[in-house]
C-alpha positions in Angstrom: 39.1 17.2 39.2 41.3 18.0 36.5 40.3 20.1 33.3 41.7 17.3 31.8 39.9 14.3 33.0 36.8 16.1 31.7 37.7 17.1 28.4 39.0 13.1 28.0 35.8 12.2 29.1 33.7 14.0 26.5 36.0 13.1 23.7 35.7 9.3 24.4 32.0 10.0 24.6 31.7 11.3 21.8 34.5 8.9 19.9 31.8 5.6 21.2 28.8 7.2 20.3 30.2 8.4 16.5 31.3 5.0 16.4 28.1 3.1 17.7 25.9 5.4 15.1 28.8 4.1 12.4 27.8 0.2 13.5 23.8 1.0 13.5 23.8 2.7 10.1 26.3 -0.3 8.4 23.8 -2.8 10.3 20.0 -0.9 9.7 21.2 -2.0 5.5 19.9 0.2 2.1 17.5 2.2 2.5 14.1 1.8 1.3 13.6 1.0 -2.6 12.2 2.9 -5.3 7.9 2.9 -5.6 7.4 1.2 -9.2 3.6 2.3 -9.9 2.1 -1.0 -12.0 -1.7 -0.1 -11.9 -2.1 -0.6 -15.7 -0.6 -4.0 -15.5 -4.3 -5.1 -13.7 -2.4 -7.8 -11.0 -3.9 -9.0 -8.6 -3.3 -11.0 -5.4 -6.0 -14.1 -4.8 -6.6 -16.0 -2.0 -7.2 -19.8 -3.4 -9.0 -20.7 -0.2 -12.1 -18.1 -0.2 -11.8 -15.8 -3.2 -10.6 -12.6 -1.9 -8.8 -10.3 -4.1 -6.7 -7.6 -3.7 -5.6 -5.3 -6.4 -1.7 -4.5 -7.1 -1.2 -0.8 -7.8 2.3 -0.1 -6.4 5.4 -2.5 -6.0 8.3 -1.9 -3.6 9.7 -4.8 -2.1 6.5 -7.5 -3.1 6.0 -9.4 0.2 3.3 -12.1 -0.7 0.1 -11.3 2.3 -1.2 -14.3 3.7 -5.7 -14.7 3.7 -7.2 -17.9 5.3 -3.6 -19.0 6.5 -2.4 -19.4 2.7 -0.1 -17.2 0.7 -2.3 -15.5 -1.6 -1.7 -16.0 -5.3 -0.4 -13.5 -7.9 -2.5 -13.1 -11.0 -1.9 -11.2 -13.9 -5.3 -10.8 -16.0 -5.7 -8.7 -19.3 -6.6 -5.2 -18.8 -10.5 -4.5 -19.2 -10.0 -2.5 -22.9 -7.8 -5.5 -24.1 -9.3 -7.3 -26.6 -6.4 -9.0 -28.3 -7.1 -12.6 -28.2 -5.3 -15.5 -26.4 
């Protein structure tokens, strides 16, 4: 064989896997966004169905959780040294 035939055969490997790490990155989309820390905004996520609550502390990308087959509720509630009325 050739010198030739093997230095082709390299560079087209290479040239297909450049090109499929090109098409995964332009098809994986942005990257992950930015924490946003909201613990002294006291929301929390209800389930109507049985009660349970879970506290919001950090949002990302807010994906509702399901809890007894439901989507669980968002609540906003006053925060516990808030004494303003209404």
């Amino acid at each position: 064989m050739s010198w030739w035939v093997v230095l082709t055969a390299v560079l087209m490997a290479l040239a297909i896997a450049w090109v499929g790490m090109i098409a995964l990155r332009a098809a994986s989309g942005p990257g992950p966004r930015e924490v946003e820390d909201v613990e002294e905004l006291d929301v929390f996520l209800v389930c109507r169905e049985c009660g349970t609550e879970f506290r919001v502390t950090r949002l990302g990308e807010l994906q509702i959780p399901r809890h007894c087959g439901e989507p669980m509720e968002v609540v906003r509630r006053p925060a516990a040294g808030d004494l303003t009325p209404g």
